[in-house]
C-alpha positions as CSV (number, residue, x, y, z in Angstrom):
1,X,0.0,0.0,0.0
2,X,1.1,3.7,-0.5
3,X,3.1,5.3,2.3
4,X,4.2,2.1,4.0
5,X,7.0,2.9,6.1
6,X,10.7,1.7,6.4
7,X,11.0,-0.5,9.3
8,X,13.8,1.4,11.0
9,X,13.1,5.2,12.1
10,X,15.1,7.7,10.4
11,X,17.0,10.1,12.7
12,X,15.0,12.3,15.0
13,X,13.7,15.5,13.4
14,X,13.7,18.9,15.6
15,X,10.6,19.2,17.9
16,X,8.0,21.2,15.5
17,X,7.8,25.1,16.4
18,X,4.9,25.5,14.6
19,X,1.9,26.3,16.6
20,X,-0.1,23.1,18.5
21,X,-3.3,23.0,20.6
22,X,-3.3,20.5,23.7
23,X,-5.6,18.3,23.9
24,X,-8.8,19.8,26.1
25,X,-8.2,22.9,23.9
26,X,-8.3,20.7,20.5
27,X,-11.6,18.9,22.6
28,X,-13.3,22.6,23.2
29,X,-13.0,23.7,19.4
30,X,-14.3,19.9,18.1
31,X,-17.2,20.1,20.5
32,X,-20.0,21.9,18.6
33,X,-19.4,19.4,15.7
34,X,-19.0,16.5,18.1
35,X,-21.6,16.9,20.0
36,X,-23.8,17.2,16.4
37,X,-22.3,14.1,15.2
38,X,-23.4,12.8,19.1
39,X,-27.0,13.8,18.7
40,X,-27.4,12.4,15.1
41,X,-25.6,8.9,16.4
42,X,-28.1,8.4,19.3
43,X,-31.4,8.9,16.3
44,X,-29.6,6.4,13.9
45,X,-28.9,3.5,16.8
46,X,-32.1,2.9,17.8
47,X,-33.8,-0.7,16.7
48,X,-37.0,-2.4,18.0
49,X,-34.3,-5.1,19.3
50,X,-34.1,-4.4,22.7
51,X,-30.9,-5.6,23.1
52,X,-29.2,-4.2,19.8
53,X,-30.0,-0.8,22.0
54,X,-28.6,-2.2,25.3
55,X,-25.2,-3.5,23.6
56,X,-24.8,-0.5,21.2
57,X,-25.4,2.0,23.8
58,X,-23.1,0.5,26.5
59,X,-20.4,0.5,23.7
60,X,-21.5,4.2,22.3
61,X,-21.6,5.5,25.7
62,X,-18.4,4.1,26.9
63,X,-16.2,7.4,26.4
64,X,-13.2,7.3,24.8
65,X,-11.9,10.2,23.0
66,X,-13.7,9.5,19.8
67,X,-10.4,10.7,17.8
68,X,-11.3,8.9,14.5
69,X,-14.6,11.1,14.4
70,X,-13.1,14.1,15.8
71,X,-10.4,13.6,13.4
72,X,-12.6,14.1,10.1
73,X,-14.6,17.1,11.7
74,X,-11.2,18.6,12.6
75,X,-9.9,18.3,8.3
76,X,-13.1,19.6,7.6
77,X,-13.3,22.3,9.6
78,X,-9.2,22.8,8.3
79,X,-10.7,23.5,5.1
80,X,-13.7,26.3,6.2
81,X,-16.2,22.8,5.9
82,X,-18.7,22.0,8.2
83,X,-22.3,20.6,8.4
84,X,-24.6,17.7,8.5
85,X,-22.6,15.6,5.7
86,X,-19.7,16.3,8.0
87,X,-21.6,14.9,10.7
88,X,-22.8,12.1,9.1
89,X,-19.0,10.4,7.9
90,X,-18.1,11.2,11.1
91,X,-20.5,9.0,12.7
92,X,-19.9,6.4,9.7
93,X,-16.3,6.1,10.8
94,X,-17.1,6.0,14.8
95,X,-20.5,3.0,14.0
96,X,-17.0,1.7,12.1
97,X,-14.6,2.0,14.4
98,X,-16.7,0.5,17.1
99,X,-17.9,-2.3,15.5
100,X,-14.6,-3.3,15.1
101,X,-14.1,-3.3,19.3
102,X,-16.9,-5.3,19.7
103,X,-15.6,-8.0,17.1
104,X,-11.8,-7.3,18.6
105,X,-12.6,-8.2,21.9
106,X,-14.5,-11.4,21.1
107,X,-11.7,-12.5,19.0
108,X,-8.8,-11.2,21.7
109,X,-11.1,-12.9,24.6
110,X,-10.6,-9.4,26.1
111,X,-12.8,-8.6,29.4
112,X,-11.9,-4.9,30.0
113,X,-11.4,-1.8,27.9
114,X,-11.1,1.9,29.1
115,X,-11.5,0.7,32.4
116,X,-14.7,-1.4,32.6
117,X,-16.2,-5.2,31.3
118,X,-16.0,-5.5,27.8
119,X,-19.9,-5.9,26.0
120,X,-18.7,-9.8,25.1
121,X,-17.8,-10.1,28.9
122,X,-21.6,-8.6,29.9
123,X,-23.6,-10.0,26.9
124,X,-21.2,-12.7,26.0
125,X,-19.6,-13.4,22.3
126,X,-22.7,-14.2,20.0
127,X,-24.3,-10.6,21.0
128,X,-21.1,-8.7,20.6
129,X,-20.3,-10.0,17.0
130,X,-23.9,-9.6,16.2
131,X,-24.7,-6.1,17.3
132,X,-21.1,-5.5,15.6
133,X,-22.6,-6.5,12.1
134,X,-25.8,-4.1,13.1
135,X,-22.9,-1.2,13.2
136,X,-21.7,-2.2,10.1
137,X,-25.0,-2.4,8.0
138,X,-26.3,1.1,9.8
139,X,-22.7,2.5,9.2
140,X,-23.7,1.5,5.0
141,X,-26.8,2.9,5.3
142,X,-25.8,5.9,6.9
143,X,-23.2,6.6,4.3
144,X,-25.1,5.2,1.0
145,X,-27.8,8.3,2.4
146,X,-24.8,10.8,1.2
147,X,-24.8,9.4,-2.1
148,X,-21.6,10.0,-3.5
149,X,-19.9,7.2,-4.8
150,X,-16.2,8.7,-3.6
151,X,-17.2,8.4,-0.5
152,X,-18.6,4.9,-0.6
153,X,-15.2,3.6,-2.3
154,X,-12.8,4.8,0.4
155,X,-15.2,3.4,2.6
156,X,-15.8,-0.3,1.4
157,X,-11.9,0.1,0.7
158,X,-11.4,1.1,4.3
159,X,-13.8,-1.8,5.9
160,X,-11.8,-4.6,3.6
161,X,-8.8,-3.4,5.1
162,X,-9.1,-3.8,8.5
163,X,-11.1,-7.0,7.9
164,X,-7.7,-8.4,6.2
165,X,-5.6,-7.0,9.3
166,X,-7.9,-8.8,12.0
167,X,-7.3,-11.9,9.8
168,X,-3.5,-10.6,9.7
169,X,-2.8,-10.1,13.3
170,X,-4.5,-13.8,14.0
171,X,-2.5,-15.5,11.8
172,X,0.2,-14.0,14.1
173,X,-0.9,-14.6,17.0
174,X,1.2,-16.6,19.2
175,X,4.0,-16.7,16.6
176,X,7.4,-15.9,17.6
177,X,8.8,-15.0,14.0
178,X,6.6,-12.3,13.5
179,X,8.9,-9.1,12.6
180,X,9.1,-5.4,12.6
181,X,7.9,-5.1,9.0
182,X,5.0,-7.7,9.3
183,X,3.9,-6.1,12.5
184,X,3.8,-2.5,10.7
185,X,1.5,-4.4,8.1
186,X,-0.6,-5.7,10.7
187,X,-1.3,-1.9,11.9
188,X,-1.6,-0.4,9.1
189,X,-4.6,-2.8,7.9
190,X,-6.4,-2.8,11.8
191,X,-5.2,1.2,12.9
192,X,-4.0,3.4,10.1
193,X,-6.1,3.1,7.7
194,X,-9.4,3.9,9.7
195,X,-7.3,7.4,10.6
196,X,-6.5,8.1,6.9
197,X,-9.9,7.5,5.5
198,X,-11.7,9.7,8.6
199,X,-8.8,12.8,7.3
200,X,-9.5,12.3,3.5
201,X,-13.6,12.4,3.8
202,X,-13.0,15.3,6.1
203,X,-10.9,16.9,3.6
204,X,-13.4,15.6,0.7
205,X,-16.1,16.4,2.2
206,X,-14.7,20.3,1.9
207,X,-13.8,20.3,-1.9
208,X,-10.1,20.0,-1.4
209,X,-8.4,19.3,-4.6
210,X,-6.3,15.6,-4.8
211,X,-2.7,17.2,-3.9
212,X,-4.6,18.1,-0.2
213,X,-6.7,15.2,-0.1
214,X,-3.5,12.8,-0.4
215,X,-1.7,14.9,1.8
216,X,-4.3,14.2,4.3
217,X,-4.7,10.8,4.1
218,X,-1.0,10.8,4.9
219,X,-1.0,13.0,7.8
220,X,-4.0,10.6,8.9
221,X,-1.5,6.8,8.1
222,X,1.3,7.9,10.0
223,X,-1.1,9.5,12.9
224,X,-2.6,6.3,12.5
225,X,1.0,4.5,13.0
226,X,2.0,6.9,15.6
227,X,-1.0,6.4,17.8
228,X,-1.1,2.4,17.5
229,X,2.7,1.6,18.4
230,X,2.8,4.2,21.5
231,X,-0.4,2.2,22.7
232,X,1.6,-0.5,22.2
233,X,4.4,0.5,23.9
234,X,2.2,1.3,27.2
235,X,0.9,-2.3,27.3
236,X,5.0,-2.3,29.0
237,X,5.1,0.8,30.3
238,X,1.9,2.1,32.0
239,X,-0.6,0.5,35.1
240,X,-3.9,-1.1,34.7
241,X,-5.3,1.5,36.3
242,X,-4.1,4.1,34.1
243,X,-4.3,2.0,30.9
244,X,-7.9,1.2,31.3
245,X,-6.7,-2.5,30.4
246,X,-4.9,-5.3,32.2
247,X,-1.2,-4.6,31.6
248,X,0.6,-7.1,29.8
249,X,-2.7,-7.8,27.9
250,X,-0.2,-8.0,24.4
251,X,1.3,-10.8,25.7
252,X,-1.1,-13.2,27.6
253,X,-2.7,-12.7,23.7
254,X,0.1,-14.0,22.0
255,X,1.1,-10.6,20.2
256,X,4.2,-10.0,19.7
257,X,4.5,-5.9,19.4
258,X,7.3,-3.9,18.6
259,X,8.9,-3.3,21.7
260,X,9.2,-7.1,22.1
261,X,9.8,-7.9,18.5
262,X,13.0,-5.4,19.1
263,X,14.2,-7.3,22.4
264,X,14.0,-10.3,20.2
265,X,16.0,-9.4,18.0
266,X,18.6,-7.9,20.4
267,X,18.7,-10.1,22.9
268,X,20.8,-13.3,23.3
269,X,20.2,-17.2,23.1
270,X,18.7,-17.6,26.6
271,X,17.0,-14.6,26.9
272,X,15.7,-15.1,23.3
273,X,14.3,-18.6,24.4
274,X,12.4,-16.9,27.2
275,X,10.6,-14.8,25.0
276,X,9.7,-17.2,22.3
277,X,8.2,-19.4,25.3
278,X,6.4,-16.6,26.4
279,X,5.0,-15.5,23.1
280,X,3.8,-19.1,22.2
281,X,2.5,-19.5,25.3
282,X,0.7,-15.9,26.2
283,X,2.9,-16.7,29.3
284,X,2.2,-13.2,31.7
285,X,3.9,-15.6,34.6
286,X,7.2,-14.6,32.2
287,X,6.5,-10.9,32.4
288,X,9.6,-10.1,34.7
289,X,11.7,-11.6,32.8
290,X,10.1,-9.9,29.2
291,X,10.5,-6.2,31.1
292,X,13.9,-7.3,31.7
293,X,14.8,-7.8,27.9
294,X,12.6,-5.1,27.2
295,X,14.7,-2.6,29.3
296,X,18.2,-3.6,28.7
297,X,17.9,-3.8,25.0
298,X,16.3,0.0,25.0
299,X,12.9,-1.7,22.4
300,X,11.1,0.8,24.5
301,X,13.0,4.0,23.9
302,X,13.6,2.3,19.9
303,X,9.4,1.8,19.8
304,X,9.0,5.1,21.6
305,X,11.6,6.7,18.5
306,X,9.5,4.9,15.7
307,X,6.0,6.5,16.6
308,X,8.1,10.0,16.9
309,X,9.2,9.8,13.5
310,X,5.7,9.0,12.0
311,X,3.9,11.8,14.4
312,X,6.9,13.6,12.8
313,X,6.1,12.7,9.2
314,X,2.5,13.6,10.3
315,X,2.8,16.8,11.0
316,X,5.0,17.1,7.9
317,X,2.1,16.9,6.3
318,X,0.4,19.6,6.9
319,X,2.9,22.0,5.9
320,X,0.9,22.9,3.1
321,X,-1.9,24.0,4.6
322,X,-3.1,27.6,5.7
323,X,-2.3,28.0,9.2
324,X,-5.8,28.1,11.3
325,X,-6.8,26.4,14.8
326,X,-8.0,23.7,13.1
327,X,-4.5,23.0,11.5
328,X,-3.0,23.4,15.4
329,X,-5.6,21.2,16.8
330,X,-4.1,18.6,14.0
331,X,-0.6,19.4,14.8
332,X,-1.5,18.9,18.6
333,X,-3.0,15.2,18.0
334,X,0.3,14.4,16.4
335,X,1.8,15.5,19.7
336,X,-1.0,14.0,21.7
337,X,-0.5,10.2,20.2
338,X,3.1,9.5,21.6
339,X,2.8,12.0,24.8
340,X,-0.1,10.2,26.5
341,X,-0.3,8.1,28.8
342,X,-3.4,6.5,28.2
């Protein structure tokens, strides 16, 4: 695919001086349009299924920063565009984006996210996968209602996508072999390309010609990158408490992520042994031992470099747009996704 990266980061660019908006201030200037995108998500959920409502609501309503959304308003509103077919692909991608957490966690046998039961812990698997394929039809529906077949393509593009990464990532699992360059593969198809298509609609939606739509959809890939392997690299580095997830999580799954694929790579015979153990056998009981590795072969200052340079190559991105607080707020999630801790 187009704007695959290089395995290894390049050397560290110069912190951006350009101007960046934190994150309740980029929050505060999305709100009006979020909380229209909100209103219009809670009319198109309802079903006479009582418990389509229950699950989709408990999902809906589970916080979360929404940045997939919030990232299409944002390129819109970049580009002077906003308004109900704003609105509309914004909740498209977010009915998208959730449905693929509900089939995630039934396939990852996951029991907590952002803090509290997962919907396949409360309702069990069958209704998770099911009310996930409800969020998908509605999520066609709501974006056939726009009517333009642009739109539709990136789309149905998009939703292949990250269907061949969940089929990706499983094949995978619990494999010990799995490298730098078949992880970034596995994250571009499940992560990236849901963050691209939300910035190119946004910036389609507002009439942008193809040199700024392309330039978006890039900002929005390596945003995409940046954010998923610095949530990787807390699954090491950060609490349960903090993480909203059991720590460690990564493992016990059988996924080997870059800051482990890196110690793998770096560390020696024994130690080497340890890990593939640990990755064939989700062995958390090895943990110790994998933080160890993890430390003294620096895979999570080298992880921590690699989603730098693509928040980097993000921001790089917009360069050729007119400076506005809609352009800061997009420099400021490129900062947000490897600062947080969350």
């Amino acid at each position: 695919m187009s704007d695959t990266p290089a395995p290894h980061p390049r050397p560290q660019p110069q912190p951006s001086l350009a101007r960046q908006l934190d994150l309740p201030t980029i929050q505060a200037l999305a709100a009006p349009e979020m909380d229209a995108m909100d209103a219009l998500i809670r009319r198109r959920l309802a079903s006479d299924v009582v418990l389509i409502n229950q699950v989709a609501e408990y999902i809906i309503g589970a916080g979360g920063k929404r940045l997939r959304p919030m990232l299409l308003l944002l390129t819109a509103g970049a580009l002077d565009h906003r308004g109900p077919d704003a609105h509309q692909l914004a909740a498209v991608v977010e009915f998208i984006h959730t449905a693929t957490l509900l089939h995630d966690d039934v396939v990852d046998e996951s029991d907590l996210r952002r803090g509290r039961s997962t919907a396949n812990a409360v309702w069990g698997n069958a209704a998770s996968v099911l009310v996930g394929d409800f969020l998908y039809s509605r999520s066609f529906q709501l974006m056939v209602e726009l009517d333009q077949l642009e739109v539709m393509r990136i789309l149905a593009d998009t939703t292949n996508t990250i269907a061949e990464g969940e089929v990706l990532q499983l094949l995978h699992v619990r494999n010990p072999n799995t490298d730098e360059a078949a992880y970034l593969r596995v994250i571009e198809r499940k992560t990236a390309v849901l963050f691209a298509a939300a910035t190119r609609l946004g910036a389609l939606q507002a009439g942008a010609d193809v040199a700024t739509c392309d330039a978006m959809h890039t900002y929005g890939l390596h945003l995409g990158y940046a954010f998923q392997i610095a949530d990787d690299v807390l699954d090491y580095a950060s609490d349960a408490e903090t993480l909203g997830k059991n720590l460690g999580d990564d493992l016990a799954e059988g996924k080997a992520t870059l800051p482990l694929i890196h110690a793998m790579q770096h560390s020696d015979a024994g130690v080497k042994a340890v890990l593939r153990h640990a990755i064939e056998h989700g062995d958390t009981d090895a943990m110790p031992q994998v933080l160890a590795a993890i430390e003294s072969c620096g895979s999570l200052a080298y992880s921590r470099a690699c989603a730098q340079q693509h928040a980097s190559d993000a921001e790089a991105a917009l360069s050729g747009l007119a400076d506005n607080e809609y352009v800061a707020a997009l420099r400021g999630l490129a900062s947000y996704a490897v600062s947080r801790d969350h």
